[in-house]
gemmi code that builds the backbone of each chain (N, CA, C; Angstrom):
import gemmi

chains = {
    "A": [
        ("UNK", (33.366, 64.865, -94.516), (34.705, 64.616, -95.031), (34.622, 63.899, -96.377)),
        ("UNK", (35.334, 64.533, -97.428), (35.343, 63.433, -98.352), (36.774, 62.789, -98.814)),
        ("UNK", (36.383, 61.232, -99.026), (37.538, 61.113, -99.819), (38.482, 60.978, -101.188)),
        ("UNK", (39.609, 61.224, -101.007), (40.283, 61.707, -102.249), (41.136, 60.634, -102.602)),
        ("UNK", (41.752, 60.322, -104.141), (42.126, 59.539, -104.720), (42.994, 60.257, -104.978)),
        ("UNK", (44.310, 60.408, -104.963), (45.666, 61.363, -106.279), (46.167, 59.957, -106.361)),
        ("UNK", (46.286, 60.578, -107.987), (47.037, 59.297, -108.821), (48.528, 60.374, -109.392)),
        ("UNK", (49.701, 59.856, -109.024), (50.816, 60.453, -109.290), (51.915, 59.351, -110.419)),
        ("UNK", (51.814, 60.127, -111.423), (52.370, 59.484, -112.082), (53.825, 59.691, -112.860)),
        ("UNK", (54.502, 60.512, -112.341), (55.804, 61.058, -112.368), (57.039, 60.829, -111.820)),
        ("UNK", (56.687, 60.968, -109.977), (57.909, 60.233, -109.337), (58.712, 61.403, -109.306)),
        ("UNK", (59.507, 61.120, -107.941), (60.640, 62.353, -107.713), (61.820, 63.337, -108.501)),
        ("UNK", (61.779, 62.029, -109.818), (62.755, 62.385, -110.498), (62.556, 63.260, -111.276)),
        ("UNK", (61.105, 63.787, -111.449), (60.181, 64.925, -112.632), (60.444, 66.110, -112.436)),
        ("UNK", (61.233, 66.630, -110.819), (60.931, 67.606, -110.496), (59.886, 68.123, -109.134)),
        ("UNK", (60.154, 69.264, -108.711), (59.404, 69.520, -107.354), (57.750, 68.957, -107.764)),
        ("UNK", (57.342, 69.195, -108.472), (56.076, 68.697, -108.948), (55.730, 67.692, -107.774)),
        ("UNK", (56.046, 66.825, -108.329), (55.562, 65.345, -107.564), (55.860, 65.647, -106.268)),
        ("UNK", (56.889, 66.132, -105.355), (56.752, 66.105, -104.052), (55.758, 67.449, -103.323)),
        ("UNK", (55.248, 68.736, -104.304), (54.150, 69.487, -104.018), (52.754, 68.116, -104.116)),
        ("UNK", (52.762, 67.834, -104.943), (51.108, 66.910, -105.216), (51.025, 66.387, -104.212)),
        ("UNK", (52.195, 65.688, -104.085), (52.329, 64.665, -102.688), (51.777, 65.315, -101.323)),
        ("UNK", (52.339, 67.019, -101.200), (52.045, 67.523, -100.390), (50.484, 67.862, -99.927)),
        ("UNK", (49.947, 67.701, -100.932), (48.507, 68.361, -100.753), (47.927, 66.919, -100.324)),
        ("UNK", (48.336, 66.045, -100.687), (47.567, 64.595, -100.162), (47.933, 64.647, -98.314)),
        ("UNK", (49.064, 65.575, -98.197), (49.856, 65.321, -96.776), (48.780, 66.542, -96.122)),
        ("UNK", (48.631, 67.460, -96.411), (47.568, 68.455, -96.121), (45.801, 68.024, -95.952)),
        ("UNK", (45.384, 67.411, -97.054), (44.477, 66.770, -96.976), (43.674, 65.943, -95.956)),
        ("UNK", (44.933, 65.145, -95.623), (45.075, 63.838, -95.045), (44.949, 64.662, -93.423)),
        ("UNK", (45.697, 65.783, -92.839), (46.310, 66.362, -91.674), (44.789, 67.422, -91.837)),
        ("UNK", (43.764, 67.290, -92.576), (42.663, 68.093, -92.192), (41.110, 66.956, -91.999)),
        ("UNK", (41.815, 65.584, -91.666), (41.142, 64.432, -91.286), (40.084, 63.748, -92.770)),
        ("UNK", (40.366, 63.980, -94.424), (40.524, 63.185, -95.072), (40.336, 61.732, -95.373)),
        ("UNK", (40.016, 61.200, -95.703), (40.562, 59.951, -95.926), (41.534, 60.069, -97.509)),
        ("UNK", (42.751, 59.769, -97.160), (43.538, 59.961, -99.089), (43.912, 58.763, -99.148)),
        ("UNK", (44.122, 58.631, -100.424), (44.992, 57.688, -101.211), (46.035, 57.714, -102.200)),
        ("UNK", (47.238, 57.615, -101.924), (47.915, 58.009, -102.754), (48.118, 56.869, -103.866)),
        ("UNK", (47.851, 57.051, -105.218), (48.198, 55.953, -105.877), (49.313, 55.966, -107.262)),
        ("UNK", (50.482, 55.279, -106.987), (51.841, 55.790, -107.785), (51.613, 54.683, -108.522)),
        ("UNK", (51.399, 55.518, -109.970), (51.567, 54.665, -111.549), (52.695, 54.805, -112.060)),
        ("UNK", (53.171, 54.608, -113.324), (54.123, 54.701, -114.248), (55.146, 54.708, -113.567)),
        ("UNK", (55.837, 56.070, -113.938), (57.370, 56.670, -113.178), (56.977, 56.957, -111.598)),
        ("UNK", (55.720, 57.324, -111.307), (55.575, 57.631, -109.847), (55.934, 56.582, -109.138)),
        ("UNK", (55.997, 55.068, -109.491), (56.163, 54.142, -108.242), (57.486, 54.363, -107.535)),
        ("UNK", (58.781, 55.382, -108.472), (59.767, 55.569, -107.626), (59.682, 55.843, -106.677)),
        ("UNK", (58.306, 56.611, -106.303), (58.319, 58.195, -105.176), (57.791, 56.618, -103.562)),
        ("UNK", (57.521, 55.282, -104.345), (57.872, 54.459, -102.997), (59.068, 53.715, -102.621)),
        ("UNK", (60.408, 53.946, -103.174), (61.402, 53.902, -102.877), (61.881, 54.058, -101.291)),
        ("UNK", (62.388, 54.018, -100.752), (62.759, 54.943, -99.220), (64.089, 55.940, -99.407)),
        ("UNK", (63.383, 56.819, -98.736), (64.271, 57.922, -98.973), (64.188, 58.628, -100.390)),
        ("UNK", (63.214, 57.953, -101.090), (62.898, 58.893, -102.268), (62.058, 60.478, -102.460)),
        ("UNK", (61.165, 59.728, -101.363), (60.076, 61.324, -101.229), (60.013, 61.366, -99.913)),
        ("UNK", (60.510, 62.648, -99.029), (60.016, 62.602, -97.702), (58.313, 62.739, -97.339)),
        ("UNK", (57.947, 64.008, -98.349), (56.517, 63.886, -98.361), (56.137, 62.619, -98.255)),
        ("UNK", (55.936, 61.598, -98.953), (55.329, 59.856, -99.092), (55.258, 59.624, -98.062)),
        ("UNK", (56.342, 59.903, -96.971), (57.020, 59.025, -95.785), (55.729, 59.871, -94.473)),
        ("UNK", (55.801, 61.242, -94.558), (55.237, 62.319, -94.119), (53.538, 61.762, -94.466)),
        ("UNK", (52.927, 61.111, -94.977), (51.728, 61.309, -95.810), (51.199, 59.931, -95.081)),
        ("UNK", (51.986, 59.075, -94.969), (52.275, 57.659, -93.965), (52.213, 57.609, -92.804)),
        ("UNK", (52.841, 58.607, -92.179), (52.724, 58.842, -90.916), (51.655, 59.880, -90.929)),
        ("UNK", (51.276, 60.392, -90.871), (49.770, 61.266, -91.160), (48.253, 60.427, -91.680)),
        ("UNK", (48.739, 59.150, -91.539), (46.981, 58.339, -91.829), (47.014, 57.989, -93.493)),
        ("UNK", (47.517, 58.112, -94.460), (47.431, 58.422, -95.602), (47.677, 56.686, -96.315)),
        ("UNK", (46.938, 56.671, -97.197), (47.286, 55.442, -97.631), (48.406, 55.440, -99.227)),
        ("UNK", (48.942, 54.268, -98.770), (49.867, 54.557, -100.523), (50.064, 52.994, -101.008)),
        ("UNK", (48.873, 53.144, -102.276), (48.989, 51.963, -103.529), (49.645, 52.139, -104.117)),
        ("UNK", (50.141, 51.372, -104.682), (51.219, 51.460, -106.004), (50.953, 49.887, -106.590)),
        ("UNK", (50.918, 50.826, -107.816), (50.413, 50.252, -109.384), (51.447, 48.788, -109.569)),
        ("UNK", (50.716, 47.226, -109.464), (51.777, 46.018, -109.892), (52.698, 46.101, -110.585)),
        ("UNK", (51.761, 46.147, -111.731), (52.734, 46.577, -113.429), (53.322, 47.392, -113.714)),
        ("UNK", (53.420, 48.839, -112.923), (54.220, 49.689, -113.523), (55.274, 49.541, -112.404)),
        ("UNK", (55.273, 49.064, -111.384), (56.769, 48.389, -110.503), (57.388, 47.301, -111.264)),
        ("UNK", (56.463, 46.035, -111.885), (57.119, 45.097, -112.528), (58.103, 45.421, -113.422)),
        ("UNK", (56.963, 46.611, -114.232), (58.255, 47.283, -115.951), (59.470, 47.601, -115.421)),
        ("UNK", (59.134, 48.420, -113.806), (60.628, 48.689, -113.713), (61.703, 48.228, -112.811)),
        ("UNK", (61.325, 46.469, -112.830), (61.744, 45.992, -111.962), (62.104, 46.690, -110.708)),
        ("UNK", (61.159, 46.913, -109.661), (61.187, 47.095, -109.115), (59.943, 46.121, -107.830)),
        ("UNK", (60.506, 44.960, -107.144), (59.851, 44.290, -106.358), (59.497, 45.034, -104.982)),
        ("UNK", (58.094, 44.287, -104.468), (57.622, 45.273, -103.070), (58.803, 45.036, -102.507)),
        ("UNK", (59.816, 44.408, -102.430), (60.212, 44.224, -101.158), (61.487, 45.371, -100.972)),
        ("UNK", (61.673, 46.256, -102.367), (62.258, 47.159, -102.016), (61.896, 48.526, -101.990)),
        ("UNK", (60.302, 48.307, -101.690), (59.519, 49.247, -101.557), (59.061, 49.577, -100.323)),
        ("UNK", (58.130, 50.851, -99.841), (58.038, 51.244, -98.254), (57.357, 49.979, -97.832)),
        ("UNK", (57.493, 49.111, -96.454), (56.760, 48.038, -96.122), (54.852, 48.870, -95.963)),
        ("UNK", (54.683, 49.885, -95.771), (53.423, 50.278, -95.431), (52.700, 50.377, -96.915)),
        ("UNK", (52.877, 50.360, -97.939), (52.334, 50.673, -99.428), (52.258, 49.254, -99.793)),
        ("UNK", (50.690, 49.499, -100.202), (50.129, 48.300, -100.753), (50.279, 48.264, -102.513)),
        ("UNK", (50.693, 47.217, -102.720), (50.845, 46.950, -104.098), (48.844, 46.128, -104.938)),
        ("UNK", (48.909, 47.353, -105.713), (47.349, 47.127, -106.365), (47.248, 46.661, -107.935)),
        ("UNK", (46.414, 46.628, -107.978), (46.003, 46.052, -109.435), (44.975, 47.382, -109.992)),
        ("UNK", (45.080, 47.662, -111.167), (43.839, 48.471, -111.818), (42.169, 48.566, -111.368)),
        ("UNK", (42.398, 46.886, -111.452), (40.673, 46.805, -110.925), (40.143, 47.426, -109.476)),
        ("UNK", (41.339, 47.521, -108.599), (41.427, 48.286, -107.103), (40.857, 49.878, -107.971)),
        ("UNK", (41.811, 50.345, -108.078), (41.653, 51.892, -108.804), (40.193, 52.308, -109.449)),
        ("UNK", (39.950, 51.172, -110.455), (38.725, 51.491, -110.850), (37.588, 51.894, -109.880)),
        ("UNK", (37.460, 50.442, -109.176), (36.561, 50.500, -107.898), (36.710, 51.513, -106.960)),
        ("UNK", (37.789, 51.948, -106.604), (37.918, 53.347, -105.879), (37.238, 54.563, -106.789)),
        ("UNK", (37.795, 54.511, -107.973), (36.962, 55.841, -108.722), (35.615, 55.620, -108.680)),
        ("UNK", (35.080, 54.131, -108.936), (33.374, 54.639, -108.846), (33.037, 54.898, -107.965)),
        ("UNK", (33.336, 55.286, -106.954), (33.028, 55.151, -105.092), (32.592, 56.905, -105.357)),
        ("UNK", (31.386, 56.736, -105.124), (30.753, 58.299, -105.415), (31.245, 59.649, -104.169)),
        ("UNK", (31.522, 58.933, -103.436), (32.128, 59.954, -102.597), (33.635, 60.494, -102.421)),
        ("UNK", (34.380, 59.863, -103.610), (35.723, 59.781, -103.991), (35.936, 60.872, -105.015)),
        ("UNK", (36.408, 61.955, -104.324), (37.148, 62.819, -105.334), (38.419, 62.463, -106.309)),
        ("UNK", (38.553, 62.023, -107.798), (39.958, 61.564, -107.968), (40.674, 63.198, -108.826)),
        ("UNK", (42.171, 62.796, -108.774), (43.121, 63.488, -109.160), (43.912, 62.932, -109.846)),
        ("UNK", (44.582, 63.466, -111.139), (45.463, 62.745, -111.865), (46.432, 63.759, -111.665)),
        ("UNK", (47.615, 63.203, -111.702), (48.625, 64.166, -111.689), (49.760, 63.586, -112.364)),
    ],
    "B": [
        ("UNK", (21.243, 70.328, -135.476), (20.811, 70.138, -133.912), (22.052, 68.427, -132.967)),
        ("UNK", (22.742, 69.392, -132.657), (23.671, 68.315, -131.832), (23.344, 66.627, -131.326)),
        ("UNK", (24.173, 65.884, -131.202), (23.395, 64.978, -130.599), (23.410, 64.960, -128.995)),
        ("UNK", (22.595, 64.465, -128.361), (22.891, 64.098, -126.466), (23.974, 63.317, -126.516)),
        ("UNK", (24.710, 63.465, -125.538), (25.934, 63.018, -124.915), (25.357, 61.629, -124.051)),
        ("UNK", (25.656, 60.740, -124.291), (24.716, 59.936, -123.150), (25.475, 60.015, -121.781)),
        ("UNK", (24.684, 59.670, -120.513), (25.597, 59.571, -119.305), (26.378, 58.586, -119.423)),
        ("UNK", (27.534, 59.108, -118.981), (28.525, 57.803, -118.296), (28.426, 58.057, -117.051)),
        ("UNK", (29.630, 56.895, -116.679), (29.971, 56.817, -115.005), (31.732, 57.659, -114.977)),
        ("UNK", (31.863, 57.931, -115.631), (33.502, 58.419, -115.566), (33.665, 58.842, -117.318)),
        ("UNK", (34.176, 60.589, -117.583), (34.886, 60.810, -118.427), (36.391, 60.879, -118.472)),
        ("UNK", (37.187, 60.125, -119.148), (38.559, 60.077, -119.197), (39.135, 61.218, -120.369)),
        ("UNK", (40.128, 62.091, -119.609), (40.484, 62.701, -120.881), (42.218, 63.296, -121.284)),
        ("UNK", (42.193, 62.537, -122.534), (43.505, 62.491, -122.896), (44.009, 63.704, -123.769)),
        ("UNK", (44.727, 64.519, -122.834), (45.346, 65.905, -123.635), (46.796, 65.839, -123.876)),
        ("UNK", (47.390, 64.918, -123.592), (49.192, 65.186, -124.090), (49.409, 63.769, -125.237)),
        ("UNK", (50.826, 64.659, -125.684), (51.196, 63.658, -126.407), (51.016, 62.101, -126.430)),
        ("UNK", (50.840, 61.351, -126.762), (50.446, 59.945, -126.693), (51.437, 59.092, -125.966)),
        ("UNK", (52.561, 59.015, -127.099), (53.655, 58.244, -127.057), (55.119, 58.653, -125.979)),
        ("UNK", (54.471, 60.090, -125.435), (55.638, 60.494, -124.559), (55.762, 59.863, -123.237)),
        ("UNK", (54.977, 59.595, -122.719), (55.145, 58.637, -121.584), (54.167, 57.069, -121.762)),
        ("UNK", (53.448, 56.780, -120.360), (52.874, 55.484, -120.467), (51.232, 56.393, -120.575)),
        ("UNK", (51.130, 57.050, -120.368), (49.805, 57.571, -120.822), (48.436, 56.689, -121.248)),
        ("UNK", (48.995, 56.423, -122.684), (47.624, 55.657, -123.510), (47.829, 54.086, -122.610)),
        ("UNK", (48.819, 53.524, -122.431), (48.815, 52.112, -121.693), (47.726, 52.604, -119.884)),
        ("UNK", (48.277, 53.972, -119.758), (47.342, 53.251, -118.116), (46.094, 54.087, -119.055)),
        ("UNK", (46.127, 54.585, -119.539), (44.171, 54.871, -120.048), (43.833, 53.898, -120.364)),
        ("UNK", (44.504, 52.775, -121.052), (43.592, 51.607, -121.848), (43.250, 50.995, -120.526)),
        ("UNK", (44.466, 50.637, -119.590), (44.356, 49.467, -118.600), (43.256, 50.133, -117.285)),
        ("UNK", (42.967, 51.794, -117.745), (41.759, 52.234, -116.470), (40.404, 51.800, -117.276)),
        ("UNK", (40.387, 52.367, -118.450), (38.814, 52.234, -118.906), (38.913, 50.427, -119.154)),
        ("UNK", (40.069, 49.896, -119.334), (38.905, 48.508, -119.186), (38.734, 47.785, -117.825)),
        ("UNK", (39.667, 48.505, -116.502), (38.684, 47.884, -115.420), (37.622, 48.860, -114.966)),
        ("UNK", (37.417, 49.833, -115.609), (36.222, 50.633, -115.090), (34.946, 49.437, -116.162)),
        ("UNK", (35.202, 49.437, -117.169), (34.207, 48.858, -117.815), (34.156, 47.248, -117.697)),
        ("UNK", (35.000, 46.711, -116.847), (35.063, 45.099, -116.356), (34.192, 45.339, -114.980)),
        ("UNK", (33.957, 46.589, -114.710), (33.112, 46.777, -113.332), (31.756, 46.746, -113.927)),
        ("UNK", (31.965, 46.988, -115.313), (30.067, 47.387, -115.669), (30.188, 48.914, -115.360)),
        ("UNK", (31.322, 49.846, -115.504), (30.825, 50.904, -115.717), (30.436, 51.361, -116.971)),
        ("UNK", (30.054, 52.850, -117.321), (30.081, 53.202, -118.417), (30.870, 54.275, -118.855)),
        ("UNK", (31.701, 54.609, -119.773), (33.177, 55.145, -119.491), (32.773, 56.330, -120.892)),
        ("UNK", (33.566, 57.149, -121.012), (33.593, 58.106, -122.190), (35.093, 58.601, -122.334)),
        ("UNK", (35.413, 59.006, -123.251), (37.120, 59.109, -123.626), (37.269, 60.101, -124.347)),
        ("UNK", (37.846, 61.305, -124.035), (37.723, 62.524, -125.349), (39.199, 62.762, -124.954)),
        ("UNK", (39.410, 62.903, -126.051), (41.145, 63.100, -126.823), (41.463, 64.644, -127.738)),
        ("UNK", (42.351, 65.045, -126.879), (42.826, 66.653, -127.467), (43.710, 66.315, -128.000)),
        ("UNK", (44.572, 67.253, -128.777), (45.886, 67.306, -128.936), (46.420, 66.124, -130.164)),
        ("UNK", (47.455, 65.903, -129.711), (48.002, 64.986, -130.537), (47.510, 62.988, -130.273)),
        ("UNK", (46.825, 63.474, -129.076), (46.026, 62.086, -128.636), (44.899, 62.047, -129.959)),
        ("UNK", (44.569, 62.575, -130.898), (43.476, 62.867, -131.325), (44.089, 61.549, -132.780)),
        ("UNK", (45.779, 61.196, -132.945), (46.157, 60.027, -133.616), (46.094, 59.074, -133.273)),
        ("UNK", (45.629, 58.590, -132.556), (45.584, 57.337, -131.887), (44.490, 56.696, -132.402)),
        ("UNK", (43.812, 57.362, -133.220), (42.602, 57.111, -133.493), (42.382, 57.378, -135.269)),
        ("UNK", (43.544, 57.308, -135.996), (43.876, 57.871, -137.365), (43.181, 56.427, -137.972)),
        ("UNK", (42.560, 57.098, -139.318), (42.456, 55.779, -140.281), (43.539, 55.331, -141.022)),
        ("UNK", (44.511, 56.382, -140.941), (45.785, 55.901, -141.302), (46.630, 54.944, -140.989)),
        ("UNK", (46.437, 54.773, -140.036), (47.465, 53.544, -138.803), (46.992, 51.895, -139.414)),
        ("UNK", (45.837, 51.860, -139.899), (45.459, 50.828, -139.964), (45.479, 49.794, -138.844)),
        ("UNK", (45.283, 48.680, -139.072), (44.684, 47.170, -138.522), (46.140, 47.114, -137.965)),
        ("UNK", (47.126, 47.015, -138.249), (48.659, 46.391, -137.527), (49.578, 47.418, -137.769)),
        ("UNK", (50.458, 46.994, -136.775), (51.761, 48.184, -136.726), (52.661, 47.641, -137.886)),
        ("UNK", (53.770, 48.251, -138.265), (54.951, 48.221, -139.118), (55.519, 46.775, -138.695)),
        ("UNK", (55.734, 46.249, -139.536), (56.290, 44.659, -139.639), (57.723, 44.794, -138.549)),
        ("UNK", (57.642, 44.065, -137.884), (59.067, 43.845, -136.786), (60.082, 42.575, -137.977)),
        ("UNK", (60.972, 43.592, -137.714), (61.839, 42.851, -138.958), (62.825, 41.704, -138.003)),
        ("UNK", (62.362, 41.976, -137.125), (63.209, 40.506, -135.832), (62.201, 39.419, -135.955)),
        ("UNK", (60.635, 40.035, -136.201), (59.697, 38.696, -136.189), (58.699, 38.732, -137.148)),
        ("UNK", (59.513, 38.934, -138.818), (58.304, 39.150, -139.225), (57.206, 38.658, -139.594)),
        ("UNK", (57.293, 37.369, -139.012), (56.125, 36.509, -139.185), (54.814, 36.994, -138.396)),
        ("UNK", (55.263, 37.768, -137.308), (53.900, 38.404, -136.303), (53.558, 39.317, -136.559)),
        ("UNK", (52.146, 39.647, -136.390), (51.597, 41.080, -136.481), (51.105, 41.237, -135.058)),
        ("UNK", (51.227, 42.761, -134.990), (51.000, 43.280, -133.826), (49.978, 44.247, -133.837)),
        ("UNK", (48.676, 44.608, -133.338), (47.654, 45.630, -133.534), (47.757, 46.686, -133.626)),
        ("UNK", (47.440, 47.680, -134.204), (47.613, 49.212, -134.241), (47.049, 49.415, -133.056)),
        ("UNK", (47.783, 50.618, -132.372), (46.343, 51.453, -131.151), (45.386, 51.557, -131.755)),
        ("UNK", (45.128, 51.999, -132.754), (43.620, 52.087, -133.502), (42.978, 50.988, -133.522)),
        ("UNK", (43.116, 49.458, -133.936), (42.698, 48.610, -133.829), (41.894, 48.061, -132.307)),
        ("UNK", (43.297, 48.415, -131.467), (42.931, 48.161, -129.954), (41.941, 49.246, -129.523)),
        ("UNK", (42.039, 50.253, -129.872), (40.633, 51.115, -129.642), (39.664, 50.716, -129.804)),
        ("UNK", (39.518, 50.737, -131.248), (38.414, 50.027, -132.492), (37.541, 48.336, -131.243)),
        ("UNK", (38.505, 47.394, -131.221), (38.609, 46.162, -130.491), (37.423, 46.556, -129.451)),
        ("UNK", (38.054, 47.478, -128.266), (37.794, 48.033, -127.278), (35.857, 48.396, -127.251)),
        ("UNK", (35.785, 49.432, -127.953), (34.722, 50.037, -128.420), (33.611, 49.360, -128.780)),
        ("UNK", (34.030, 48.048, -129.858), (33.080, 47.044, -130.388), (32.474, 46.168, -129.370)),
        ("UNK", (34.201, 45.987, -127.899), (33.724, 45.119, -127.251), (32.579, 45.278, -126.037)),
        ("UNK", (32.349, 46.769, -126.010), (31.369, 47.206, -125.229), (30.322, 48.007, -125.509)),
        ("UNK", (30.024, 47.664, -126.517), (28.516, 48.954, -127.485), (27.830, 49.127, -126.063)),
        ("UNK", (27.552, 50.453, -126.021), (26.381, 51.612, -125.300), (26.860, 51.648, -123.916)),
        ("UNK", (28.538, 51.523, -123.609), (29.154, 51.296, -122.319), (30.575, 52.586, -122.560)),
        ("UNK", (31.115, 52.219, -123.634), (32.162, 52.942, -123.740), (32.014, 53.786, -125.157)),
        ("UNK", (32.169, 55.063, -125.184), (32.193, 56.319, -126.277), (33.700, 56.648, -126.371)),
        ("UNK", (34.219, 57.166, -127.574), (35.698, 57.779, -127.708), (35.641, 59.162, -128.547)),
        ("UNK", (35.506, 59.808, -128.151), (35.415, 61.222, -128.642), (36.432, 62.367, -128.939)),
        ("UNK", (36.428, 62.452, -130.245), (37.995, 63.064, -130.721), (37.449, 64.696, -131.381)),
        ("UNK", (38.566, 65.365, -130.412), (38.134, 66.986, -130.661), (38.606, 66.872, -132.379)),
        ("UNK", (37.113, 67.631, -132.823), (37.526, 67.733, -134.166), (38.599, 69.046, -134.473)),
        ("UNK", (38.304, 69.835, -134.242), (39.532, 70.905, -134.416), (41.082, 70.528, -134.343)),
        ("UNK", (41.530, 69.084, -133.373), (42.798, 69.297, -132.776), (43.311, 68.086, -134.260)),
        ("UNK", (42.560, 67.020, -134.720), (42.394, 66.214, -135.265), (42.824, 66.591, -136.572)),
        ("UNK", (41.758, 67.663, -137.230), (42.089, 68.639, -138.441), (43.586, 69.331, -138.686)),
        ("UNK", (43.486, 70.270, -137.190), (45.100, 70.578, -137.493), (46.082, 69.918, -137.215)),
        ("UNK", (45.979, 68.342, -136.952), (47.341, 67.338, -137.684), (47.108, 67.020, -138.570)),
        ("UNK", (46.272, 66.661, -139.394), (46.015, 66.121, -140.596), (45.747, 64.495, -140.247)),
        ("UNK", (44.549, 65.059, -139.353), (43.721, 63.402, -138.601), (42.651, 63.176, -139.002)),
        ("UNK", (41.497, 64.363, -140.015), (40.592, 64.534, -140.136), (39.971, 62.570, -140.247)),
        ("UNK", (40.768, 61.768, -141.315), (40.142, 60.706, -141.393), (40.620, 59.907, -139.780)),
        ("UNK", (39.181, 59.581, -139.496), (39.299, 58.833, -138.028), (38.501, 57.570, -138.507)),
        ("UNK", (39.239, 56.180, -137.787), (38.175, 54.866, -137.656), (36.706, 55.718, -137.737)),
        ("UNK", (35.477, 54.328, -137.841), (34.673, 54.927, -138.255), (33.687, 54.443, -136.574)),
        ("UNK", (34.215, 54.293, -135.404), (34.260, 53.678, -134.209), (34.289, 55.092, -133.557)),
        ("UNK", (34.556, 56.100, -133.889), (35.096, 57.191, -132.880), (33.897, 58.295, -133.638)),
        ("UNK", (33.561, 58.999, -132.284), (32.761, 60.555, -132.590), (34.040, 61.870, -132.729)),
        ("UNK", (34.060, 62.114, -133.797), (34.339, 63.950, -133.871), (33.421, 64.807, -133.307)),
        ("UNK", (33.701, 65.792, -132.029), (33.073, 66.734, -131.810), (33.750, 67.707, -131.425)),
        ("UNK", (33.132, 68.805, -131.858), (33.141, 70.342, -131.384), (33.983, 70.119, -129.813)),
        ("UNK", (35.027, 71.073, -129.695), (35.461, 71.610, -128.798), (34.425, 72.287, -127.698)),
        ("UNK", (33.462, 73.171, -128.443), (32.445, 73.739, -128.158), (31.465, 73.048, -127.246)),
        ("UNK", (31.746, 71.224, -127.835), (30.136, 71.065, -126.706), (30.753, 70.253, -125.987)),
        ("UNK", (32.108, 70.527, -125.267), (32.913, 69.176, -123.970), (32.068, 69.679, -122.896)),
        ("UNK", (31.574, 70.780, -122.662), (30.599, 71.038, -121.476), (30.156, 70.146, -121.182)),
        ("UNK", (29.399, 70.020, -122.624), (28.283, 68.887, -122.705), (28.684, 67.749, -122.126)),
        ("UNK", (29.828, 66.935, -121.924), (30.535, 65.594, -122.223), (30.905, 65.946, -120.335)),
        ("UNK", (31.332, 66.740, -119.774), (31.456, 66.701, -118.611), (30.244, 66.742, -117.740)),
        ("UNK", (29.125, 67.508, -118.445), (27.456, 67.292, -117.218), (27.538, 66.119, -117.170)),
        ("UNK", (27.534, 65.552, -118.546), (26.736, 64.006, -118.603), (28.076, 62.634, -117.856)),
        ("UNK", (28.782, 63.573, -117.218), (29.459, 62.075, -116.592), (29.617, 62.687, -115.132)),
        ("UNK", (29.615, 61.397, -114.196), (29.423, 61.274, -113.091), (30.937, 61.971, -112.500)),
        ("UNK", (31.960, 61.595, -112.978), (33.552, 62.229, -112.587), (34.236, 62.367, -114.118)),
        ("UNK", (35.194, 63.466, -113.575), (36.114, 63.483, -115.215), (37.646, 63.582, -114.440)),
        ("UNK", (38.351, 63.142, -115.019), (40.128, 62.744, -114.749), (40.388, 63.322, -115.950)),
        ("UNK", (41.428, 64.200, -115.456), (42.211, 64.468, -116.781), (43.514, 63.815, -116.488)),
        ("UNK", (44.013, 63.249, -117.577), (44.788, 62.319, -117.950), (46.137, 62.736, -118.085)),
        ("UNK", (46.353, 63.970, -118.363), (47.542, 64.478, -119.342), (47.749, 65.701, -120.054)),
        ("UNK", (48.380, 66.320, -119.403), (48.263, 67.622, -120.280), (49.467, 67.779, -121.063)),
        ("UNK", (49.477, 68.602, -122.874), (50.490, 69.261, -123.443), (51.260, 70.432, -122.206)),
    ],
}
model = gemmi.Model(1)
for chain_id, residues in chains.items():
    chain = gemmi.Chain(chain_id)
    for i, (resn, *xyz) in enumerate(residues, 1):
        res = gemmi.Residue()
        res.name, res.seqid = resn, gemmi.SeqId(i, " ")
        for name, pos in zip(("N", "CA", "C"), xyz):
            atom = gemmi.Atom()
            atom.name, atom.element = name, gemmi.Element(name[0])
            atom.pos, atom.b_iso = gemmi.Position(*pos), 0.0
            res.add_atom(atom)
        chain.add_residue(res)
    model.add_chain(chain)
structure = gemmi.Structure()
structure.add_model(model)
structure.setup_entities()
């Protein structure tokens, strides 16, 4: 099994886009995976509730979901009105996940 | 006769517009915790990413007429900054073709121009490649 990193950086509001990407982390994840979903920039919307069902779907399927400090801070947006299961990360998390040689990453 | 690409641990690569989203901010803020890990990072820039890296821009941005007592760094500078602050860790590599047809040809003197032709090259020699952004 290997594991995968998608970094989504768009958010629901881009278009079906972001909730297909999302999907393949939900696929991934449902073929025993280890994923990570990690929402930068505009993507931290897609941890809203009720923003992406995929996210929610990807959660309940084993799936993990970081989301980026600073790009929630820019948009004011605090964890606490974010999914309680999504961990709020720092860069240096991300990095360390990408060198992890058995970590496939994805930018999206 | 070309030069070797040295290995990195991660190629980053920036193909869309710069300034259209947060783009160049999470590239800066990945390659410097990849390289706060002690990795070794490489950066090749298509497109209109290929200004970010202009000798034109100079040392500071356009005077803020709310503060003009402050100067603020060019991206080029913060590149430049970047680059100096990690000799034989971090490379920035600007497609010469995409560079030429903006009228980028002059680049800091911190950054490699290369051939479109040898990114092969630039992807063997790194351990993972992320693409960043596409036009």
């Amino acid at each position: 099994m290997t594991d995968h990193l998608l970094i989504e950086t768009g958010g629901p509001q881009t278009g079906p886009a972001c909730e297909r990407f999302v999907g393949d982390a939900v696929r991934l994840a449902g073929d025993g995976h280890r994923v990570v979903l990690f929402l930068v920039e505009n993507g931290v919307t897609a941890a809203l509730p009720g923003a992406s069902p995929a996210v929610e779907t990807l959660l309940r399927d084993g799936g993990e979901l970081w989301v980026d400090t600073f790009s929630a801070a820019q948009r004011a947006l605090p964890a606490a009105d974010l999914l309680p299961a999504c961990r709020m990360v720092e860069m240096d998390e991300v990095a360390a996940e990408l060198l992890e040689p058995r970590v496939r990453a994805v930018w999206h | 006769m070309p030069r070797p690409v040295p290995p990195t641990d991660v190629l980053l690569n920036l193909h869309g517009a710069p300034h259209q989203t947060d783009l160049v901010t999470s590239a800066l803020r990945l390659a410097t915790a990849l390289l706060d890990r002690g990795a070794r990072v490489q950066i090749w820039v298509c497109g209109d990413a290929t200004r970010l890296t202009g000798a034109a821009l100079g040392d500071t941005t356009p005077r803020d007429l709310s503060d003009p007592g402050r100067e603020h760094p060019s991206v080029a500078r913060v590149i430049r900054d970047l680059i100096t602050d990690h000799p034989d860790r971090l490379y920035w590599y600007v497609c010469r073709f995409c560079a030429d047809q903006r009228g980028a040809a002059e680049q800091i003197p911190e950054v490699r121009k290369r051939s479109l032709f040898v990114y092969a090259e630039h992807v063997r020699a790194a351990g993972k490649t992320l693409f960043m952004g596409v036009c």
